[in-house]
VOBA-1610 file (N, C-alpha, C; in pm, whole numbers, padded with zeros to 5 digits, always signed):
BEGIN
Unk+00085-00118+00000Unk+00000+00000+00000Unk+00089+00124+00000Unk+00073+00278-00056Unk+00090+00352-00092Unk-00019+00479-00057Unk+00051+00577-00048Unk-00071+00660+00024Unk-00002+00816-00022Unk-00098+00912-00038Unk-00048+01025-00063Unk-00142+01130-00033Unk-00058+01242+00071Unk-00145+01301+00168Unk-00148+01460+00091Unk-00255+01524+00113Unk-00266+01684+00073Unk-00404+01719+00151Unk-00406+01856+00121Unk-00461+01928+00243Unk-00539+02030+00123Unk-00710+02014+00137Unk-00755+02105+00033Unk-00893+02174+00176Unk-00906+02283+00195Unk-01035+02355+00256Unk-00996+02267+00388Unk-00871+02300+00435Unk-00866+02238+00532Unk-00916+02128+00628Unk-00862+02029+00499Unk-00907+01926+00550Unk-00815+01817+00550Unk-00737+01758+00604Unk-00668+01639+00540Unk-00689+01538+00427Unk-00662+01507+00328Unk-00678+01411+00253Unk-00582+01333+00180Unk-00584+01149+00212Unk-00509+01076+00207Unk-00574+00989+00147Unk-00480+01003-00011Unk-00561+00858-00124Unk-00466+00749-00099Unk-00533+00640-00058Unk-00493+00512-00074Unk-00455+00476-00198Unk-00329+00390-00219Unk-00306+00304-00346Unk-00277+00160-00281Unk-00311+00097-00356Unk-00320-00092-00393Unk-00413-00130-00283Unk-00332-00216-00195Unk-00445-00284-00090Unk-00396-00257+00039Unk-00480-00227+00121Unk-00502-00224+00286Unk-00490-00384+00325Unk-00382-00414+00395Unk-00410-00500+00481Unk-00346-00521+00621Unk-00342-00389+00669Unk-00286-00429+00783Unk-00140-00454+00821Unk-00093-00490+00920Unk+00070-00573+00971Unk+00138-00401+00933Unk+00262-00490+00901Unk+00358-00374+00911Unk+00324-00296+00784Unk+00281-00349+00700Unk+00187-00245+00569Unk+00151-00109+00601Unk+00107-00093+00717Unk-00018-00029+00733Unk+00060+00084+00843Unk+00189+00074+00881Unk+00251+00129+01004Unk+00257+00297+00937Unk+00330+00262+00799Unk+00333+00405+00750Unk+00151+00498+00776Unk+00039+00462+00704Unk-00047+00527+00721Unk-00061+00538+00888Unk-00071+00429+00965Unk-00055+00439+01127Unk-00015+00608+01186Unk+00102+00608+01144Unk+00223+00694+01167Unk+00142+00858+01121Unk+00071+00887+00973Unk+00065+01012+00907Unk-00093+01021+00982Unk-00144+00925+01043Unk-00277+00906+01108Unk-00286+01018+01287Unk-00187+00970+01330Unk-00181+00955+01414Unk-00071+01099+01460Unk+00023+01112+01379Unk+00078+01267+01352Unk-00047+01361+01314Unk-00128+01356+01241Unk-00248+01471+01189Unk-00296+01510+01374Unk-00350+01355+01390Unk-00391+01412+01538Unk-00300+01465+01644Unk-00188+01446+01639Unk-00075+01500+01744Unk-00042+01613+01711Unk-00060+01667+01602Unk-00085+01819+01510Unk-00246+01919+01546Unk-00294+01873+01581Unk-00446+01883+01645Unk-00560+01896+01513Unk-00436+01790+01396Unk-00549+01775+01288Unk-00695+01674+01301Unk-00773+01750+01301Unk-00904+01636+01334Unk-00955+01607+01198Unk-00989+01669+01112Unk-01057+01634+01002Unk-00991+01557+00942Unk-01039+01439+00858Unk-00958+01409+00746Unk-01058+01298+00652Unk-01003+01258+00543Unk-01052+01170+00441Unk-01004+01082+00406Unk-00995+00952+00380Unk-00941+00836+00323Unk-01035+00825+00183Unk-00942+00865+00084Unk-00980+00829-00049Unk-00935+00715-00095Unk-01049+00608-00121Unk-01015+00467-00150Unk-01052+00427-00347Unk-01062+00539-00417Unk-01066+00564-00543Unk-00978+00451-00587Unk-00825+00470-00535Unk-00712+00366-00614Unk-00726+00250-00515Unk-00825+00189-00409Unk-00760+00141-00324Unk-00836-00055-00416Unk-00766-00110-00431Unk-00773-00261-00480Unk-00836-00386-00397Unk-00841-00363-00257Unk-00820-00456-00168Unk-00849-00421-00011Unk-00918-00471+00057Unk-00916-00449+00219Unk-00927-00603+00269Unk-00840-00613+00320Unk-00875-00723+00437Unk-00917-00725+00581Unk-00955-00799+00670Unk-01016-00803+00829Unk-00937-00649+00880Unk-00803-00686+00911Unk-00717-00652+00951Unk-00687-00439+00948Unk-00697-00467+00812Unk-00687-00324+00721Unk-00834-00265+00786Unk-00910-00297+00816Unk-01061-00293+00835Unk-01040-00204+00965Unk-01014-00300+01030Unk-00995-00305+01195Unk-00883-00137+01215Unk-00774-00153+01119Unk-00700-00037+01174Unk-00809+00061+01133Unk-00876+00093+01052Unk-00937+00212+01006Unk-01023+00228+01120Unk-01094+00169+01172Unk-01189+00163+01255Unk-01154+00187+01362Unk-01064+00154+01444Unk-00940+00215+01528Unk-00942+00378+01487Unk-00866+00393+01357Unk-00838+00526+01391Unk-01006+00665+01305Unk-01077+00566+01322Unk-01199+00656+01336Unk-01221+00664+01463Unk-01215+00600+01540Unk-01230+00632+01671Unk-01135+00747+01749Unk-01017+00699+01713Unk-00945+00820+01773Unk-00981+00928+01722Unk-01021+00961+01610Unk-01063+01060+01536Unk-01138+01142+01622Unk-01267+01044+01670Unk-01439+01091+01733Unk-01391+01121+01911Unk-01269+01058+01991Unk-01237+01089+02056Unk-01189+01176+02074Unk-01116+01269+02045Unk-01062+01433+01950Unk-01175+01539+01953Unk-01329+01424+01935Unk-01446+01528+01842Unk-01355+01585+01716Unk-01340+01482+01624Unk-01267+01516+01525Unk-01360+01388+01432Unk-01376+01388+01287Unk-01400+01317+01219Unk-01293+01280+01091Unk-01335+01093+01069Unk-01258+01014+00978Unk-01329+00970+00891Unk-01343+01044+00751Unk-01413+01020+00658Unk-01366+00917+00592Unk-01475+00825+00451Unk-01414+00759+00396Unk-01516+00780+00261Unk-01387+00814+00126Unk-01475+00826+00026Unk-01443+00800-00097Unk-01519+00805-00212Unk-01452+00727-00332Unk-01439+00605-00354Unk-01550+00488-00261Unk-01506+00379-00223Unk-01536+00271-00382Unk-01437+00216-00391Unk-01458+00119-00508Unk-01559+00023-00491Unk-01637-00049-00566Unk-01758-00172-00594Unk-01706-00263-00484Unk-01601-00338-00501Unk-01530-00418-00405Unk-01566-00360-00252Unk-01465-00288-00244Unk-01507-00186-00060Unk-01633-00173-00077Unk-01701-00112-00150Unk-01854-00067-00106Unk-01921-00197-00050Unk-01898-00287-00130Unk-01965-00435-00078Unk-01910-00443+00072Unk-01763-00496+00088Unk-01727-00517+00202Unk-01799-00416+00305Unk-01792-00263+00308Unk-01878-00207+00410Unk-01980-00261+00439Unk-02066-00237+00335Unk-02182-00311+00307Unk-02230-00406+00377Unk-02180-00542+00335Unk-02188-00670+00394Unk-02158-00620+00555Unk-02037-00604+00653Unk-01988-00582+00753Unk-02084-00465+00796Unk-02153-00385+00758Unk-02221-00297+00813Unk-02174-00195+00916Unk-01999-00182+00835Unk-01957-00072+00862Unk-02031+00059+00833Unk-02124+00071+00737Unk-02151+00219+00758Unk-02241+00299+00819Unk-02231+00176+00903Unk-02266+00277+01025Unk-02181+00295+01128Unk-02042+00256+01091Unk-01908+00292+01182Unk-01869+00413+01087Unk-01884+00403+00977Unk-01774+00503+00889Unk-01919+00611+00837Unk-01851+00713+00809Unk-01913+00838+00739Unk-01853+00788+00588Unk-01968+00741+00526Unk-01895+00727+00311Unk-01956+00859+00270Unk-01910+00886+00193Unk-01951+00972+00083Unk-01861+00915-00048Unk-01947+00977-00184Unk-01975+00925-00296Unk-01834+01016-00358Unk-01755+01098-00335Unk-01660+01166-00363Unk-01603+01263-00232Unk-01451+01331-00276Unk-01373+01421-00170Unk-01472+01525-00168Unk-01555+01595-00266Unk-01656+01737-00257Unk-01788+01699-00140Unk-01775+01586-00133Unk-01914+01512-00094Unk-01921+01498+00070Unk-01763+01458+00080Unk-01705+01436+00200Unk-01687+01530+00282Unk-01604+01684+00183Unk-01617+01795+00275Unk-01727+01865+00311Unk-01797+01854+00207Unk-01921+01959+00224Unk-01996+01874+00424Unk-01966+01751+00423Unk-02025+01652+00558Unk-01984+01734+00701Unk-01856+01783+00658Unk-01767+01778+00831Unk-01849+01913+00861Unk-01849+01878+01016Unk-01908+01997+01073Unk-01879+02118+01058Unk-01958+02226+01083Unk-01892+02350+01081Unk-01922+02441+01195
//
């Protein structure tokens, strides 16, 4: 996995590339996750547009760090989700853990103001 972070209307946003799965994969996003909030960045987006793949694991960290997010009173968006992910939410009935939206315009227009 591959990830690339920018900052538009102040908001964080981080597109995923290939697949989420967790282990030491996942330490880098861990790390730029977890710095935003030690920065007192609360907002942010996971754009899963390029993302190929989620497993249990990959699941579980996101869900993790939506929480830290909501603990903050900060929100962890997730958007752009491919056919594949949309199912997996879907099925798992993550979305009602995660905030989706259908694009990044979709996502910001969501966060509080």
């Amino acid at each position: 996995m591959r990830f690339e972070h920018y900052e538009k209307d102040g908001v964080d946003i981080i597109e995923v590339k290939g697949k989420i799965m967790g282990g030491d994969d996942f330490i880098p996003l861990d790390d730029k996750l977890y710095g935003l909030l030690g920065r007192g960045r609360t907002k942010a987006i996971i754009d899963l547009s390029k993302c190929d793949w989620i497993n249990s694991t990959g699941l579980g960290r996101l869900i993790h760090h939506s929480t830290s997010f909501s603990k903050v009173d900060g929100e962890l968006k997730l958007a752009n989700l491919t056919e594949k992910i949309d199912k997996i939410i879907t099925i798992t009935r993550l979305s009602e853990v995660f905030d989706v939206a259908d694009s990044i315009e979709d996502a910001l227009t969501k966060f509080k103001t």
